[in-house]
C-alpha positions in Angstrom: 24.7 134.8 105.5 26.1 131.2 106.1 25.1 128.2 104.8 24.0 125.7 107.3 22.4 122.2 106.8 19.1 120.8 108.0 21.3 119.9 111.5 23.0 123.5 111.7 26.0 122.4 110.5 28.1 125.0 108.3 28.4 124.1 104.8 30.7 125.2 102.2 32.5 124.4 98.7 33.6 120.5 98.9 31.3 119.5 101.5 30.0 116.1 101.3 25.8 116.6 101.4 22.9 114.6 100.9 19.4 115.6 99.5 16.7 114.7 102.4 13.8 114.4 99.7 15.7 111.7 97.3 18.8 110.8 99.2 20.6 112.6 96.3 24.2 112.6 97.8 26.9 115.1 96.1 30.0 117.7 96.9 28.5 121.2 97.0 30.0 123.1 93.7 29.1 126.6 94.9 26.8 128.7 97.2 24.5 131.7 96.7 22.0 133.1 98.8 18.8 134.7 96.9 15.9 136.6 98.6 17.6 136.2 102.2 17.8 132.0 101.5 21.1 129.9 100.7 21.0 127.9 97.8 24.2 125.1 97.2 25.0 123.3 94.0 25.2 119.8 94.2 28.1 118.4 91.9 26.4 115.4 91.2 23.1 116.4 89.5 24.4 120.2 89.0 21.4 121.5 90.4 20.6 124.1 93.4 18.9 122.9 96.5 17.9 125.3 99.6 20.6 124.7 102.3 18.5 123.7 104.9 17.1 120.6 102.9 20.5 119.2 102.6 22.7 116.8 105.3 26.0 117.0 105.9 27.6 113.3 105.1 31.1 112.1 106.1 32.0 110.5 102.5 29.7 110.4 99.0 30.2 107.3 98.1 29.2 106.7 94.0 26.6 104.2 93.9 27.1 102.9 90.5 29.0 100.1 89.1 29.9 99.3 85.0 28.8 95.5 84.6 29.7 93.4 82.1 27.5 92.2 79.3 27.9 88.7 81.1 27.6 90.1 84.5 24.1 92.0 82.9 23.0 89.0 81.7 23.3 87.0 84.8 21.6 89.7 86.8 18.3 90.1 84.5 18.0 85.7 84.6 18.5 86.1 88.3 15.7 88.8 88.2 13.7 86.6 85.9 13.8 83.8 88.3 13.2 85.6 91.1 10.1 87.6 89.4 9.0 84.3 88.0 5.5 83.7 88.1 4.8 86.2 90.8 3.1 88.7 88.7 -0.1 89.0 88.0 -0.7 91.0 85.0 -4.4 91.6 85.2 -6.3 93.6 82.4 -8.6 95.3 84.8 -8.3 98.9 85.6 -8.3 101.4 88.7 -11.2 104.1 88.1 -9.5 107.5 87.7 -11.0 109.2 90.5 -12.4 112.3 90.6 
């Protein structure tokens, strides 16, 4: 059985993929199929997704960048500022439901 994406497009070890329910994007790792439905690895969170809920992506890009204490610093008083007094932080409570 091959693996195919969400589009029809073959997948296979190495391919560049992203999760459709998170935007989870990864290389695949490795492929089974179990009970008649393909299943690939995703390198990135090591976990299996069914083939068909994945896209095929041209490059997987990492998302994430090391800041500096500084550069951390600056970021959360930019945040601060932004946020400033634009939250209300109101005791009251939404009933439960049900």
């Amino acid at each position: 059985m091959e693996a195919v994406d969400i589009c029809g497009q073959s997948l296979a070890k190495g391919s560049h993929v992203r999760y459709a329910g998170t935007g989870t994007v990864g290389n695949i790792s490795d492929i089974k199929v179990i009970d008649e439905e393909t299943w690939a690895k995703i390198d990135s969170t090591d976990l299996w997704y069914k083939s068909n809920t994945l896209q095929t992506v041209d490059k997987v890009e990492k998302m994430t960048k090391e800041l500096s204490k500084e550069e951390l610093r600056d970021k959360v008083k930019k945040m601060k500022k932004t946020i400033g007094d634009n939250i209300e932080m109101s005791t009251e409570m939404c009933d439960g439901g049900g």
